[in-house]
N, C-alpha and C positions, 0 to 999 in steps of 0.2 A: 922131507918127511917120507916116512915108508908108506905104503900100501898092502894092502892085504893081500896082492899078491906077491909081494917081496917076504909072505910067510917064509919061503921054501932055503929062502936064503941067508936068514937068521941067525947069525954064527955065537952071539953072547948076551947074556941075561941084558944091558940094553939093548941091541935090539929087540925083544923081542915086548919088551916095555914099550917101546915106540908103535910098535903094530899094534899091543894089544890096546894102547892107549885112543888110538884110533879109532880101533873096534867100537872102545867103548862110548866116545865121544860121538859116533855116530849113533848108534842104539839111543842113546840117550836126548840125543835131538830130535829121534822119532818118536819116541816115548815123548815128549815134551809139546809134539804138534800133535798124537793121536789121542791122548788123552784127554784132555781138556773137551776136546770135539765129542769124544765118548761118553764123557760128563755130560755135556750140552746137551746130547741126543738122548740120552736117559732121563731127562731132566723134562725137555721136551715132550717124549711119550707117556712118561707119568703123571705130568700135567693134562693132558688130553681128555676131554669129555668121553662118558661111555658110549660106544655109538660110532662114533666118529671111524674115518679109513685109518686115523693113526695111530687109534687106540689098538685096531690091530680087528676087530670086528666082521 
């Protein structure tokens, strides 16, 4: 498998299918762990009593 920095060396439309596919299959794993957490923690603060250090007060 290529790497992102094997960009430079890319010589025909697959390669650069294989980087960019990479690219995206990382992105998308991060997307997949931060989100959910983002959800939680909104979720969380909007539950929150008025008052409270979490409601943000």
């Amino acid at each position: 498998m290529r790497r992102c920095r094997d960009w430079h060396t890319v010589t025909g439309q697959a390669g650069f299918v294989t980087v960019a596919a990479l690219v995206l299959l990382r992105v998308g794993v991060l997307a997949l762990v931060l989100c959910p957490g983002a959800f939680g923690l909104h979720l969380l603060v909007d539950g929150a009593e008025y008052g409270s250090w979490l409601y943000g007060n």
